[in-house]
MMTF fields as JSON, N, C-alpha, C and O atoms, coordinates in Angstrom:
{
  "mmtfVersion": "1.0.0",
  "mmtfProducer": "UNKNOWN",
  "numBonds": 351,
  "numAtoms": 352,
  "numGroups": 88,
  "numChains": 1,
  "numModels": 1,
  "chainsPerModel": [1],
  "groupsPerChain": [88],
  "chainIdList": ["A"],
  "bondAtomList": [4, 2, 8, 6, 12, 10, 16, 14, 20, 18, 24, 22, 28, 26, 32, 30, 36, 34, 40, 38, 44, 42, 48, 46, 52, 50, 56, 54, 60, 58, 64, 62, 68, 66, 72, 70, 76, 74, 80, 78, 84, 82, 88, 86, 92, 90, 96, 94, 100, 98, 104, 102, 108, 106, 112, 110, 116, 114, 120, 118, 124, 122, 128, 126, 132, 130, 136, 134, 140, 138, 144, 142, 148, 146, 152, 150, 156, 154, 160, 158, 164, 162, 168, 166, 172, 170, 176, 174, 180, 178, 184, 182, 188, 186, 192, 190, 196, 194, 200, 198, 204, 202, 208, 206, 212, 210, 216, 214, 220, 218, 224, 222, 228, 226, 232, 230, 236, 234, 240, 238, 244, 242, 248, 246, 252, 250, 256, 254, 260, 258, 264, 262, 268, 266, 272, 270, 276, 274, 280, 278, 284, 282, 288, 286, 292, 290, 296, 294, 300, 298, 304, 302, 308, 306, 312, 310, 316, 314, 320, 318, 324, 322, 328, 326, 332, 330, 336, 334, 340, 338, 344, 342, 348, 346],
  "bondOrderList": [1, 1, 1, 1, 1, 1, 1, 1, 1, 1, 1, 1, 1, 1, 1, 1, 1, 1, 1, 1, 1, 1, 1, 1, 1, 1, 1, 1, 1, 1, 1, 1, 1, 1, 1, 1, 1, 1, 1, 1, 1, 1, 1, 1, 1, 1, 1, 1, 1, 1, 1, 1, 1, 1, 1, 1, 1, 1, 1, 1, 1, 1, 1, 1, 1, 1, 1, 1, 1, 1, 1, 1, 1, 1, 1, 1, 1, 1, 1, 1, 1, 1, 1, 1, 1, 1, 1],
  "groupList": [{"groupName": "UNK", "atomNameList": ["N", "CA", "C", "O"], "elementList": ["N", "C", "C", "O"], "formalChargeList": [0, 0, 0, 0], "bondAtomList": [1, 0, 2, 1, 3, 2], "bondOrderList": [1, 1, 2], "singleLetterCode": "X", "chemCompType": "L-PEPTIDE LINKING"}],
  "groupTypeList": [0, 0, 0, 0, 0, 0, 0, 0, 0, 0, 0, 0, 0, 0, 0, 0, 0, 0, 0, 0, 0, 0, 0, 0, 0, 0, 0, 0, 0, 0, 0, 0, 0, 0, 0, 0, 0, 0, 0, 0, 0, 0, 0, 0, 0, 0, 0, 0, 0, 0, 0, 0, 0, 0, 0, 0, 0, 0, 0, 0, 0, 0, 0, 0, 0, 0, 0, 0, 0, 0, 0, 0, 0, 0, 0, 0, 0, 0, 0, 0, 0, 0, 0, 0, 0, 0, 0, 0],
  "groupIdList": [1, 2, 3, 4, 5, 6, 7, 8, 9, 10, 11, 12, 13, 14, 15, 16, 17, 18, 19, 20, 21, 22, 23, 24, 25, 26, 27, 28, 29, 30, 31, 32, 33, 34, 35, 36, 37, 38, 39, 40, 41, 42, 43, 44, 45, 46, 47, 48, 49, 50, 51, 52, 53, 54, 55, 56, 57, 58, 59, 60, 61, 62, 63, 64, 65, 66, 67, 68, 69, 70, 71, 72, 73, 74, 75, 76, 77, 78, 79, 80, 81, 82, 83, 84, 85, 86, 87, 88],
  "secStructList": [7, 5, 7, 7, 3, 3, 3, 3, 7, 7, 7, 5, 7, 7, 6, 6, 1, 7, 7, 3, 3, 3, 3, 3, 3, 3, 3, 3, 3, 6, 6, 3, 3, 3, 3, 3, 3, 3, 3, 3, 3, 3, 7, 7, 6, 6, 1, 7, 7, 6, 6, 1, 7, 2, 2, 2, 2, 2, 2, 2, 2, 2, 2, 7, 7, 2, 2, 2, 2, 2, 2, 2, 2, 2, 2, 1, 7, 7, 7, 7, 7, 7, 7, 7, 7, 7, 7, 7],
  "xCoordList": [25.893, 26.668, 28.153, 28.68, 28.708, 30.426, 31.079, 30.729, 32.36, 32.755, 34.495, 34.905, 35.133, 36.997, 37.509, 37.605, 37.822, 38.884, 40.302, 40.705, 41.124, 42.812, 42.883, 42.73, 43.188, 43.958, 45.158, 45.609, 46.167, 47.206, 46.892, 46.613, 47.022, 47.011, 48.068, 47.697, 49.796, 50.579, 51.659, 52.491, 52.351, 53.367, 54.19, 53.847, 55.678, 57.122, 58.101, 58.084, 59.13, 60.258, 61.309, 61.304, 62.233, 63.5, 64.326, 64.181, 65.511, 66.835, 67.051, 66.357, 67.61, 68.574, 67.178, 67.21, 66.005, 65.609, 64.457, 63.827, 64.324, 63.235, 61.792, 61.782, 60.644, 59.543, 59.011, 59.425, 58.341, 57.739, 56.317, 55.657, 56.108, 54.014, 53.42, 54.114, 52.203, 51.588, 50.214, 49.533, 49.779, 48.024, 47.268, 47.735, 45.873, 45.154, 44.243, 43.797, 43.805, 43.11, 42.019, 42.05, 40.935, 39.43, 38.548, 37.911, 37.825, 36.703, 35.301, 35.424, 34.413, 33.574, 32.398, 32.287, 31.24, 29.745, 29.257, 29.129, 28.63, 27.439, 28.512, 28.136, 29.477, 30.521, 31.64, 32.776, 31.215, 31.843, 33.05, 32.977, 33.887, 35.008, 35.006, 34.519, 35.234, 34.901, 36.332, 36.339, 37.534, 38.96, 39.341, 38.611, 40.926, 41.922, 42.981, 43.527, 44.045, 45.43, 46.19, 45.574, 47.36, 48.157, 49.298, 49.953, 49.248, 50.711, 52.036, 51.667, 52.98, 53.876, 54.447, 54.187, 55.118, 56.605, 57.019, 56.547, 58.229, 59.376, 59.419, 59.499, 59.372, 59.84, 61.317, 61.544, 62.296, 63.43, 64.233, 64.14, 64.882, 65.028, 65.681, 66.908, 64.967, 65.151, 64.339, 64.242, 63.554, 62.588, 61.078, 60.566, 61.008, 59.365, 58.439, 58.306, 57.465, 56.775, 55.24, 54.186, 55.502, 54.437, 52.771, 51.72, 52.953, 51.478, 51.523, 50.46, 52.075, 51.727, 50.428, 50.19, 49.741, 49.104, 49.452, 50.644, 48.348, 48.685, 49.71, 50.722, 49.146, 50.106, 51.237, 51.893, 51.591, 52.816, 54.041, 55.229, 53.057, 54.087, 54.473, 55.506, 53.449, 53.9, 54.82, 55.378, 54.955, 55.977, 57.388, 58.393, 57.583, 58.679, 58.925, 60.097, 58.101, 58.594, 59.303, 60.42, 58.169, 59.332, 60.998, 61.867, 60.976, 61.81, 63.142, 64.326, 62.312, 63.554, 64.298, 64.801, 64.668, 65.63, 66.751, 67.113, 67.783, 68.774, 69.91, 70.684, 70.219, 71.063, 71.152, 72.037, 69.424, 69.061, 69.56, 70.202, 68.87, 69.096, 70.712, 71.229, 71.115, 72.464, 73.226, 73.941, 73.064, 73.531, 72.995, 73.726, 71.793, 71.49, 71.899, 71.973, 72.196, 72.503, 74.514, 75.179, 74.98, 76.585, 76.525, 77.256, 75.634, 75.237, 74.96, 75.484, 74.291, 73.834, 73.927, 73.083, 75.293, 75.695, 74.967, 74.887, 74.421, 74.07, 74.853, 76.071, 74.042, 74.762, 75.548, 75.034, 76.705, 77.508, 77.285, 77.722, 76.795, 76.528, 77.698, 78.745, 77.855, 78.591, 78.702, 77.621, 79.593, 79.126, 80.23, 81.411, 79.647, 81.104, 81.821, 81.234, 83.247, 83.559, 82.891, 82.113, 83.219, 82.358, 83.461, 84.129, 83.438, 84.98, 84.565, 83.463, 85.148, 84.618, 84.99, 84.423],
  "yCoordList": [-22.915, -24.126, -23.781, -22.816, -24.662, -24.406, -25.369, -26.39, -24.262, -25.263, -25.299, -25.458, -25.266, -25.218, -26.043, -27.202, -24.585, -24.477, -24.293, -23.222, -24.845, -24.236, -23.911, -24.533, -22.623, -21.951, -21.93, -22.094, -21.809, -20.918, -19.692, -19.481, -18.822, -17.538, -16.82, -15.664, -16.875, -16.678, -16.789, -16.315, -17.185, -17.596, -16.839, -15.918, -16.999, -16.073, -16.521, -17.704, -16.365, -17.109, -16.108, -14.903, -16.696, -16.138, -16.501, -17.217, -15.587, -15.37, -16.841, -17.416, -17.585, -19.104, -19.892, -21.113, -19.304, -20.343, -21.231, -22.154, -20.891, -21.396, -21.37, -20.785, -21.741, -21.215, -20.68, -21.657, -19.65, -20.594, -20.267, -19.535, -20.952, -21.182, -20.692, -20.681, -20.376, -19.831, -20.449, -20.204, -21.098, -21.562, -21.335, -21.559, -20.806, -20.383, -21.177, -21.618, -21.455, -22.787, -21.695, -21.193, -21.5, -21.01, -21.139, -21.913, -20.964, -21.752, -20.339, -19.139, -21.1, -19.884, -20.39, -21.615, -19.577, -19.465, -18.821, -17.611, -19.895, -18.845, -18.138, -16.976, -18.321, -17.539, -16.661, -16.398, -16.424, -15.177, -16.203, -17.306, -15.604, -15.961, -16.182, -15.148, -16.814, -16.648, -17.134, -17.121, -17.549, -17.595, -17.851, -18.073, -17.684, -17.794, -18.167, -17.351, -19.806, -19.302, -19.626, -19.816, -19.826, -20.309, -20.697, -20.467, -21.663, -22.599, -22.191, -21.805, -22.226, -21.766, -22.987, -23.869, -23.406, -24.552, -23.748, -22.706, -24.629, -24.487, -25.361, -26.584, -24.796, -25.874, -25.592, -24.747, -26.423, -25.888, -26.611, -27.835, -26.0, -26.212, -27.636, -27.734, -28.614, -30.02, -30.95, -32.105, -30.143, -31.17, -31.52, -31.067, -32.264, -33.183, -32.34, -32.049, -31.688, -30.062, -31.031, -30.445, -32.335, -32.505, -32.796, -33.028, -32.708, -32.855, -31.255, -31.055, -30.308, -29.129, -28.832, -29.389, -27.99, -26.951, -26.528, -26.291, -26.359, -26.191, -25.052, -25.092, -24.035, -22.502, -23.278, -23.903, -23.315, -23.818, -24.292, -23.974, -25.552, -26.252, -25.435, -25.536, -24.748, -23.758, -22.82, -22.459, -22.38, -21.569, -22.227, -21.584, -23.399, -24.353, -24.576, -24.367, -24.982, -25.727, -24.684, -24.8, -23.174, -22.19, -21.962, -21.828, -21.993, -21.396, -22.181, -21.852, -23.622, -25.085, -25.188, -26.312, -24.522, -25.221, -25.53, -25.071, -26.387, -27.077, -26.482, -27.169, -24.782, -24.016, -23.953, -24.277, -23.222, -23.24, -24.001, -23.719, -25.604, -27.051, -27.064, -26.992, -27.161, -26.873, -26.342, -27.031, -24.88, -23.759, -23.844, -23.389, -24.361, -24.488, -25.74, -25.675, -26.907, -28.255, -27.859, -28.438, -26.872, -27.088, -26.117, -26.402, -24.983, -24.311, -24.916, -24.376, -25.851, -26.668, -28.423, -29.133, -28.887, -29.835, -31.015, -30.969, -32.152, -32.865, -33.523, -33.693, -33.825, -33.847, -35.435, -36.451, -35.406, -36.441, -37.323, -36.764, -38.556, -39.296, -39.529, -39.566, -39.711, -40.077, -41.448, -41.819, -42.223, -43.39, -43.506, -43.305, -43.927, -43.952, -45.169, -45.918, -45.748, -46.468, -47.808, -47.575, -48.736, -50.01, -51.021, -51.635, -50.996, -52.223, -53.391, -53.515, -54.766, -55.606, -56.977, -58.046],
  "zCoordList": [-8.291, -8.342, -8.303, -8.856, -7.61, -7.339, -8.718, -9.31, -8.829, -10.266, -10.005, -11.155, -9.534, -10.114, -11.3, -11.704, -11.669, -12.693, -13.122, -12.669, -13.743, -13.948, -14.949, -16.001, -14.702, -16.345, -16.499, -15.365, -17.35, -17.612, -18.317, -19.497, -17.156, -17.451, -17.422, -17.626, -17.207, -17.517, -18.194, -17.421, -19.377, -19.79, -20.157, -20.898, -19.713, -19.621, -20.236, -19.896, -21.058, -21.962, -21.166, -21.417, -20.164, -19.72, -20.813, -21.804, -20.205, -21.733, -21.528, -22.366, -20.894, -21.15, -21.416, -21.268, -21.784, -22.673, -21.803, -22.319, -20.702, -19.644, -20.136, -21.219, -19.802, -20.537, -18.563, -17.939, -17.447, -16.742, -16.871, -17.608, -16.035, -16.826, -15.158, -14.141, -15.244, -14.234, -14.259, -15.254, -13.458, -13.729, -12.554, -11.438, -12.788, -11.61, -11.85, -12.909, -10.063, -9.52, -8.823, -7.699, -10.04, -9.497, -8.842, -9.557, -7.817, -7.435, -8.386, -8.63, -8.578, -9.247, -8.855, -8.909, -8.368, -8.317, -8.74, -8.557, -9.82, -11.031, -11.893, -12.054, -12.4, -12.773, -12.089, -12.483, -11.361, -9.922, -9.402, -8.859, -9.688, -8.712, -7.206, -6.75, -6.433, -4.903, -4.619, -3.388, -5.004, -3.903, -5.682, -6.648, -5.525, -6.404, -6.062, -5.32, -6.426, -6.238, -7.049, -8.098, -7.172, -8.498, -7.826, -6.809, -9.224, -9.076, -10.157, -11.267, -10.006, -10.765, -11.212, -10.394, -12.173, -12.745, -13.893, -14.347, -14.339, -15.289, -16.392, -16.274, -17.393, -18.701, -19.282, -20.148, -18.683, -18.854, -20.223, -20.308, -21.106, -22.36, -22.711, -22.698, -22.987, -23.206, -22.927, -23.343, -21.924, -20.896, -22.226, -23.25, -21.559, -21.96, -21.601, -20.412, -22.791, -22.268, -23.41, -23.659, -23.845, -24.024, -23.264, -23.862, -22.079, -21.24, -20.891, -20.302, -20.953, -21.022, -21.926, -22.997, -21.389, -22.034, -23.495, -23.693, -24.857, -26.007, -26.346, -27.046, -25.643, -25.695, -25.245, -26.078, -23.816, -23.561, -24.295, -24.227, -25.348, -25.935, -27.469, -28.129, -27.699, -28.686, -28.866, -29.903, -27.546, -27.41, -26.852, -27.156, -26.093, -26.113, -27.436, -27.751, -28.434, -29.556, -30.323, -30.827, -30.37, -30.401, -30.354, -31.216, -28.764, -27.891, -27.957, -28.027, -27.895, -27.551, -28.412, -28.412, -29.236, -30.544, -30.257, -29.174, -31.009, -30.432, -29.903, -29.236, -30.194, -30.145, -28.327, -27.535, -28.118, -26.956, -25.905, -24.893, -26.639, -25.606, -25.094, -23.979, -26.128, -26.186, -25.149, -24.42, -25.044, -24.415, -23.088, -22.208, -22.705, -21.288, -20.661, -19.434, -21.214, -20.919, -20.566, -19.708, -21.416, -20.977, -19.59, -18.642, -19.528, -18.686, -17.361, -16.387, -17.201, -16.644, -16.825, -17.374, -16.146, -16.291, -15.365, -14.137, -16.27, -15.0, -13.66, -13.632, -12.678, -11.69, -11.593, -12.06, -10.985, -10.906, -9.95, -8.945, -9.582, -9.023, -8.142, -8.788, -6.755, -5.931, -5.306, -4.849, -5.166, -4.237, -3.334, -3.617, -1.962, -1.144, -1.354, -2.136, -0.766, -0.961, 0.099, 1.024, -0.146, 0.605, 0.743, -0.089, 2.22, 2.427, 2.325, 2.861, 1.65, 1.377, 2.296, 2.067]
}
């Protein structure tokens, strides 16, 4: 019987505080692996990491503290909205 599965089988904490996560998309027969691939994303320090994976958010809740949030948010300024002008 064919079954797919996703794991997270990788998790990484970069210095500014990133978490990124790694999950592999199994196909298995009878247990046996038969193809593998994986998807990569980012939990970047502030973000909404609650529909993550339990590990995941364990180690954000870790990782995220406000010093962190902090330091990556002045680091990373949001972006400034532009509008052109409009003759009336």
């Amino acid at each position: 019987m064919l079954e797919k599965i996703t794991v997270v089988d990788k998790i990484e904490t970069l210095e500014n505080g990133c978490v990124q996560v790694r999950a592999a998309i199994r196909v298995l027969e009878d247990g046996r692996v038969l193809s593998q691939s994986f998807h990569r994303h980012v939990v970047a320090p502030g973000q909404d990491y609650s529909g993550e994976d339990e590990r995941v958010q364990a180690i954000c809740a870790a990782v995220h503290t406000p010093e962190v949030i902090a330091a990556y948010e002045a680091a990373h300024p949001a972006p400034v909205e532009v509008t052109e002008p409009t003759d009336a």
